[in-house]
N, C-alpha and C positions, 0 to 999 in steps of 0.2 A: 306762493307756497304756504304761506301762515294761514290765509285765510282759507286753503282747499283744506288742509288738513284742521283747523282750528274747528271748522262745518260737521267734520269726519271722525270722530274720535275716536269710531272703533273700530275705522280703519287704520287708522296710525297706530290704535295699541295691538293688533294683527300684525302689521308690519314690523315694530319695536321686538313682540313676541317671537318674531320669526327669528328675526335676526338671531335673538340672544340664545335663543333654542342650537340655530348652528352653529354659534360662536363654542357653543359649551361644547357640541360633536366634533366641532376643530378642532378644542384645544384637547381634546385626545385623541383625534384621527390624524391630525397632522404630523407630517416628518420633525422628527426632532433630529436634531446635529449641536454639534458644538460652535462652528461659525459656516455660514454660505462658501458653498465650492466657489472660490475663486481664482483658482491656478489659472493657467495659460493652456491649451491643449498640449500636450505631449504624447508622444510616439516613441516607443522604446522597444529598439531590436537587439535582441537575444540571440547569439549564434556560438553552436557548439563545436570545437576545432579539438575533436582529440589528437592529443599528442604535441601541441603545438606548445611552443615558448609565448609569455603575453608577447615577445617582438613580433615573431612570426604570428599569430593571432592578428596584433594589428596593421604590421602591413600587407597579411594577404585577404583578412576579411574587412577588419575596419575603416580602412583610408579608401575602399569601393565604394563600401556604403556611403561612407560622409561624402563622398564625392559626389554620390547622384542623390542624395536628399538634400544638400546645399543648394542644389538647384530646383528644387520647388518652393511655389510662391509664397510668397510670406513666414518664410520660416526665419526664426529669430536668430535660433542656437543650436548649432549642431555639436557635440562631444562627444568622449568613448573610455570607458574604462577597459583596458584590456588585462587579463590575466592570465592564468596558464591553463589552455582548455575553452578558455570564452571570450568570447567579442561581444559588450556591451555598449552600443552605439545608443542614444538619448537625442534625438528634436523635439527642439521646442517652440511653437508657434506663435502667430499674433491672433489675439482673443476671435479677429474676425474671422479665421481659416476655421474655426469647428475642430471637435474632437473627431466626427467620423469620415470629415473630405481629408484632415490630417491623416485618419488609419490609412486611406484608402492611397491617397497621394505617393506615402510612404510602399506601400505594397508594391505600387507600380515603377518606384524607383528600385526596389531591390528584383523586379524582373526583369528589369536593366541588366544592373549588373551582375543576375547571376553569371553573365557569362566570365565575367574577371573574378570571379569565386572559386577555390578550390573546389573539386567534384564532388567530394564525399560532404559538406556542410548542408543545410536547410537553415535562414535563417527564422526565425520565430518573433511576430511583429504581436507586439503590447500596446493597449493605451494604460496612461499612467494616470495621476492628479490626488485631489484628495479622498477620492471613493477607494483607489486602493490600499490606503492605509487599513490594517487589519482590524476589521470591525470585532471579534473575537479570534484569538487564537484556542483549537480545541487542541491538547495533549494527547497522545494514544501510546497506551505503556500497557506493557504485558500485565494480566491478574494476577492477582496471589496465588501460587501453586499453578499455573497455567504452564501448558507445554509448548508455547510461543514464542520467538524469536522477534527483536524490533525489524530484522528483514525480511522476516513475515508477514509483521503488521503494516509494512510500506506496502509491499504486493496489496494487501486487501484495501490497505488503503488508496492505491491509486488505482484496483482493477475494479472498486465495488462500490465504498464508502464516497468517493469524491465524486461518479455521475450518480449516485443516490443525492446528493446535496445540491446539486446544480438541476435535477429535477423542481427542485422547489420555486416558483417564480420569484418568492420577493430574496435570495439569496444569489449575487450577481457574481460570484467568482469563487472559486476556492485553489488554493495552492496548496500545492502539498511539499513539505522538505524535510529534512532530518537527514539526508543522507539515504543511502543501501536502494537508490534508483534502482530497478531489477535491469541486469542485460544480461546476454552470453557471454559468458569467457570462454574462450580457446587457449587453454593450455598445450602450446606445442612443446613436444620433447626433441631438445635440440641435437641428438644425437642422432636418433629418425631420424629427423629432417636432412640431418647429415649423410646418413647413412643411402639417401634416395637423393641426393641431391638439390634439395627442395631448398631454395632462399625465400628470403619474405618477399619480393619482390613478387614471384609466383603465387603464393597462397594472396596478398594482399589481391593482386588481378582475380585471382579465383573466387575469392570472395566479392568483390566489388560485384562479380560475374551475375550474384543472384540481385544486387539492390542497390545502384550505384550510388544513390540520395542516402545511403542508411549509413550514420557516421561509426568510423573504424578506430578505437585505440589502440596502440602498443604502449605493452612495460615488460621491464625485466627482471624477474624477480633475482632473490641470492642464490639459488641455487641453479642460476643462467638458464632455466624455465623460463621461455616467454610466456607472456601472457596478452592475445587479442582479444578484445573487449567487443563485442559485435552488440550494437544498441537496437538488435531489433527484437521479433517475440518469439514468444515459447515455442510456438508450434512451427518454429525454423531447426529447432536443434536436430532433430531426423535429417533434415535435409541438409543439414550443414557437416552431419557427420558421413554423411554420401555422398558429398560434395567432390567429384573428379579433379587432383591436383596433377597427376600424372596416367598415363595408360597406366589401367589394375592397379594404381593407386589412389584412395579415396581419403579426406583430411580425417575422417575419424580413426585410420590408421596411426596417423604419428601426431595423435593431439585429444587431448581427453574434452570431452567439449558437456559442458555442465550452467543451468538456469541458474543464476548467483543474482549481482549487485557488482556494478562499476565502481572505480578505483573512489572512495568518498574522498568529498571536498566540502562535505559541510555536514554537521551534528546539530541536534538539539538537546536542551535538558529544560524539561516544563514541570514546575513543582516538586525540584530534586530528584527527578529522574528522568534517565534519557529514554526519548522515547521519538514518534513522528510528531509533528505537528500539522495543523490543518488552519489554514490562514482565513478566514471568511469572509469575504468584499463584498461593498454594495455596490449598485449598478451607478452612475452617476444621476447624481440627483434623488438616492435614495438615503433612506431614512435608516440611521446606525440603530435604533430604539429597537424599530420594524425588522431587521436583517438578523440583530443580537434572538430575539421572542423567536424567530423560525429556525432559527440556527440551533437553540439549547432545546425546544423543542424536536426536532431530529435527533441532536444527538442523545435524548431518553430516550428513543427510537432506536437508536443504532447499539445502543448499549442492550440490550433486550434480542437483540438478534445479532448481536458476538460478543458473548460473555467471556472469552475467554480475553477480552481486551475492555483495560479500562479508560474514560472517557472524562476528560475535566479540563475545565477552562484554564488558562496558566497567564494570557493577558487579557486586556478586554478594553474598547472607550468607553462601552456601557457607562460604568461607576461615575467617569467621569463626566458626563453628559446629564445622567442622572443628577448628580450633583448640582451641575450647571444650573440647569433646568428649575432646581428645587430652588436653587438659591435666587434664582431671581424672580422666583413667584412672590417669594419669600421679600425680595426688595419692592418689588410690588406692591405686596400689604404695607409694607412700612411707609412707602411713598403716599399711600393713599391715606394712613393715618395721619401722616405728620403735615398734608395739604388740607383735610380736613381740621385740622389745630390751626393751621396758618388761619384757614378762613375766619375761624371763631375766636381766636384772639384782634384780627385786624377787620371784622367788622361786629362783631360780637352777636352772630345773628345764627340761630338754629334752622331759620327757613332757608338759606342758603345753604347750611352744613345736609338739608336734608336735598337739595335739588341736588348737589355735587357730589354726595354718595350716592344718588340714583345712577347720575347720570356717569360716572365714570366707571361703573361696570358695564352700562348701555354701552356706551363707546368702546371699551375693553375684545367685548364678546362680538357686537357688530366689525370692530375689524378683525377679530379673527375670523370671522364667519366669511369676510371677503378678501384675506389673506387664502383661505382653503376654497372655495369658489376660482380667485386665477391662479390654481396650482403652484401654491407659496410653499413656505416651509417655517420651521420655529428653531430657532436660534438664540444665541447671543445679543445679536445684532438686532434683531426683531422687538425681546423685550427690552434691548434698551431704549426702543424708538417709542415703546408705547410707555417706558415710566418718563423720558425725556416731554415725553406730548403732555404729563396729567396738571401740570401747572396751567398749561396754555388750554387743555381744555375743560377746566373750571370756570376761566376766564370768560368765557360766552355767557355761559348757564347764572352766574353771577352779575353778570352787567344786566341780560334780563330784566332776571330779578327785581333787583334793588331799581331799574327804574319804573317798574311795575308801583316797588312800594313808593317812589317817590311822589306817583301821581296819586295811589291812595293817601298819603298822607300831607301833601302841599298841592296838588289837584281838589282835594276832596270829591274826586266823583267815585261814580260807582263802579263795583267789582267790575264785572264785564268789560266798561268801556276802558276804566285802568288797565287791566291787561292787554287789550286791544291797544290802544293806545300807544301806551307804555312799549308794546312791541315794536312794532312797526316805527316807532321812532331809534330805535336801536337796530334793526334790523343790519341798513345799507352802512354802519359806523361797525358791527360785527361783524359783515360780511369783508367789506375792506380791511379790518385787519386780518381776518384770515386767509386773501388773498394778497396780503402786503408778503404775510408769514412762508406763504406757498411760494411766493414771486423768490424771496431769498433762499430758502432750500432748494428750488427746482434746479438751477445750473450744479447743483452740486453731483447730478443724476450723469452728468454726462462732462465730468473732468478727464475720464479717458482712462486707459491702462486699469493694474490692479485697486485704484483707490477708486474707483468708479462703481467696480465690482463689488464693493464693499461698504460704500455709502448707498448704491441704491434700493437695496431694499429697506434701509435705515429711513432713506428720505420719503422710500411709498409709503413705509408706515405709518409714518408722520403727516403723508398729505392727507391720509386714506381717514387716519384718526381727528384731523382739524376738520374736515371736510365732515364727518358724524358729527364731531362734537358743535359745527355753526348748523347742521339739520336741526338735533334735538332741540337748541338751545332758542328758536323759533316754532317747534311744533310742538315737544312734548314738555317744556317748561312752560309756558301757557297757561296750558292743562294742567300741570301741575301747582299753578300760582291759584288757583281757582278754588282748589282744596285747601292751599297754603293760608290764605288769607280770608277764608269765609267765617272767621271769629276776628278779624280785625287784624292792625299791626299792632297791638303790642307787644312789650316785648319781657320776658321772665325777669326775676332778679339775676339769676344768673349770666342771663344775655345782659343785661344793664352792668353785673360786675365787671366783665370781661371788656364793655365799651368804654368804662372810665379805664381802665387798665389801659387800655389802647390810649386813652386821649392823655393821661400823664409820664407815656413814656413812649413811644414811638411817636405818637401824631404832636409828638412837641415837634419835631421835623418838618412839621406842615409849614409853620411860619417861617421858615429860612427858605424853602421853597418857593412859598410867595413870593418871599422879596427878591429871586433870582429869577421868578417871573416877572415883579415890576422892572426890574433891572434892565430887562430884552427887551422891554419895550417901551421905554423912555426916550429919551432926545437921543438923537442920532440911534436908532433902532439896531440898524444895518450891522452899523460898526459894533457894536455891545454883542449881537449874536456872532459877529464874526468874533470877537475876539473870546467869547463862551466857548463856543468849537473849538478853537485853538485849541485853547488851557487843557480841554478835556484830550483831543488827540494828542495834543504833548503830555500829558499823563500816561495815558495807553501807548505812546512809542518807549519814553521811559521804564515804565512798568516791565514793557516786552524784551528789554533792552538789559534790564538788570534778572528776569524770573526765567527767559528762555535759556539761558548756559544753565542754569540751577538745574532743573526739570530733561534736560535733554529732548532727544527727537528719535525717532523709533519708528518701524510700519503699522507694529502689534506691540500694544502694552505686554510685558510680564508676564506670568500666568504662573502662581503656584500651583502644582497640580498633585503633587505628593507622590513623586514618580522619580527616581534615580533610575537614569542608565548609562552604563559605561561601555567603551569602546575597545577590545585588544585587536591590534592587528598583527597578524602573523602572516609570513611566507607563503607568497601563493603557492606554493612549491610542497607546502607542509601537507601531511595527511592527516585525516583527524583522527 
């Protein structure tokens, strides 16, 4: 490889070009997130039981369901929240089942048991994970001076605003909630109903009559007005008030039947006012950055074509990602200033400080260039694999180096063959440690479960970046030493200051070194390194022995994020 490319050099600087060119389009094209999707697949059904007690909810809807998704393959965890009106049933899978064999699995479990399902229910099947956490919440509250009700703006919002959103490809969900779902109420007057004979029993048959799947509530109000709640659409109310309850009796006789909103079971308030909210999800494996830009982008769209409704973010990851993001470009620079100092305090040399600031945005930009190439993504986890690599890939480009200059300056021969040379005697001693370095990180790709999920793209980027940094560090340091050294080695006062600096106080270390080198390998050898090993692994079991309880254990470190949220629960029972 040294010697095709060393022949080639403006093919190698074509190639270096390329790279760094996509590495730059990556690191703006690329999905940004806060950490890699690593949940489990999850399925979560949703079933509406008007009228029902959470008991009744969960033993006529819940204990079906879990009964027949328990029995598909590889399912981890089946549970249910049930409350008054809903059956939320939750599986959750093993990594190897897929989120869409999970959708589908689950689908065909609950055509099982629709038949152990009350009649009037539908259940409503979810994938869940970390793409639906709400990449923007959008607010929707009537204008100032506008003749708008917030159960207006739910109708526009769920008949117009929310398949406008979902037009958009890179925006992969929206919810909508606040309350004032639109349905029909059927206000029966119970004296009619009296008067004609009419029990609920009847009208409930009679209504089933037009849509047996379409779910039915009763309430009562105070003044012993019923109230049926019929969840279907507009253009039923004609036909619901023609609806045949008895010979020449029709329901719009003894019941005022009116487009409203269902009994609410949940409010919002965004930015001090209550208003709809609109939840905005990315697809899995999409980019929070990419979904937030299309998402605020629409909503100046949507605000322009229904002024009489206003339009404002109330939560967001955005900020935080942003943040994220900024902060550890930001640790980046720092890393690379303060490796750059290590280099030139502990060998006091500018030709090296100039190979390793080349070369570690070379490697920088070349792996993101081939993070975005196999459809990667940019995280947490990402830049901390690439500031974790810049020590270790210094280390090539530096050994290089300095045997280059060894051979110009105790070789004495010439440029050309110094670097030739000088290389290729480093070559197979750089290459072995960075496949010693690969051999220890690679098992860590495949420990299993969620920590697998979450070291492996940690550890590609770490192989991805040692694997550039041992290329460059035989093709394009070379070439670099060529230029470096065609005035000679010597070396400035400045490099000379920094080399005694080095030799009166850190490289006083050298000599005690030595002599735990001559120590390994004096009489009886064997035993001197066994008993070196020792000392040192009894140090590290100690150490771990006394700093592990200190420090604790954890999946995810902490995270200050500068976000308070608190929790009331109130009575499923309560109305908001």
């Amino acid at each position: 490889m040294f010697d095709y490319f060393y022949k080639r050099p403006y093919q190698l600087y074509s190639l270096i070009l390329a790279f760094f060119i996509i590495g730059i389009a990556a690191l703006v094209l690329l999905p940004k997130n806060l950490f890699p999707d690593a949940n489990r697949p999850q399925v979560v059904v949703i079933t509406q039981v008007p009228g029902a007690t959470a008991e009744v909810a969960a033993n006529t809807v819940s204990k079906p369901i879990e009964e027949e998704i328990a029995r598909i393959a590889m399912v981890r965890d089946v549970s249910s929240v049930n409350v008054a009106n809903f059956s939320i049933v939750k599986a959750e899978f093993e990594y190897k089942k897929g989120l869409e064999a999970a959708a589908v699995d689950v689908a065909n479990a609950l055509s099982i048991a629709k038949g152990r399902l009350p009649r009037n229910v539908t259940p409503a099947v979810y994938t869940a994970g970390d793409f639906t956490l709400p990449v923007d919440v959008i607010t929707l509250t009537p204008a100032k001076d506008a003749n708008i009700s917030v159960a207006d703006i739910r109708k526009i919002a769920d008949s117009f605003i929310k398949p406008y959103l979902l037009g958009n490809p890179a925006i992969g969900n929206v919810e909508v909630f606040g309350g004032y779902q639109s349905a029909i109420n059927i206000e029966v007057d119970p004296f009619k109903a009296k008067k004609y004979g009419v029990d609920f029993d009847k009208l409930a048959k009679a209504i089933f009559s037009i849509d047996k799947d379409t779910p039915v509530g009763f309430t009562k109000g105070k003044d012993s007005f019923y109230t049926i709640t019929y969840y279907g659409e507009r253009d039923q109310i004609e036909r619901l008030k023609q609806l045949p309850i008895l010979p020449n009796l029709r329901l719009g006789d003894i019941a005022t039947i009116s487009w409203s909103y269902q009994k609410r079971t949940s409010g919002y308030i965004g930015n001090g006012k209550e208003g709809i909210a609109l939840s905005i999800q990315r697809a899995p494996g999409g980019s929070v950055l990419a979904v937030s830009k299309a998402a605020r982008a629409e909503m100046k769209k949507l605000a322009k074509l229904y002024p009489n409704i206003d339009f404002s973010i109330s939560d967001t990851q955005r900020d935080l990602i942003e943040t994220a993001n900024t902060n550890m470009l930001e640790a980046l620079r720092d890393a690379i200033i303060y490796t750059l100092l290590v280099i030139m305090i502990f060998l006091g040399n500018f030709r090296a400080i100039i190979a390793a600031g080349l070369s570690i945005p070379m490697v920088f930009f070349a792996t993101m260039a081939i993070i975005w190439l196999t459809g990667g993504e940019l995280n947490i986890v990402i830049y901390t694999a690439i500031i974790l690599a810049l020590g270790m890939l210094t280390d090539d480009a530096v050994v290089v180096l300095e045997n280059i200059e060894r051979h110009l300056n105790e070789e004495h021969e010439e440029l050309q063959t110094a670097i030739k040379k000088g290389t290729k005697e480093v070559i197979s001693p750089v290459f072995a440690g960075t496949l010693a370095t690969i051999a220890v990180l690679f098992p860590l790709m495949f420990v299993g479960d969620f920590p697998q999920h979450i070291f492996r793209p940690l550890i590609e980027t770490l192989i991805i970046a040692l694997l550039v940094s041992y290329f460059l560090s035989i093709t394009f340091i070379p070439k670099l030493s060529a230029w470096l050294y065609k005035n000679g080695t010597g070396k400035t006062r400045i490099e000379q200051w920094f080399e005694k600096l080095y030799e009166n106080t850190i490289g006083r270390l050298v000599t005690p070194y030595i002599g735990i080198l001559k120590f390994s390998n004096g009489r009886w050898w064997a035993l001197r390194r066994m008993f070196l090993t020792a000392l040192v692994v009894l140090t590290l079991i100690l150490s771990l022995k006394n700093v592990m309880p200190l420090i604790g254990k954890d999946v995810m470190p902490p995270m200050d994020t500068g976000i308070i949220k608190a929790q009331i629960a109130f009575s499923a029972n309560e109305n908001v």
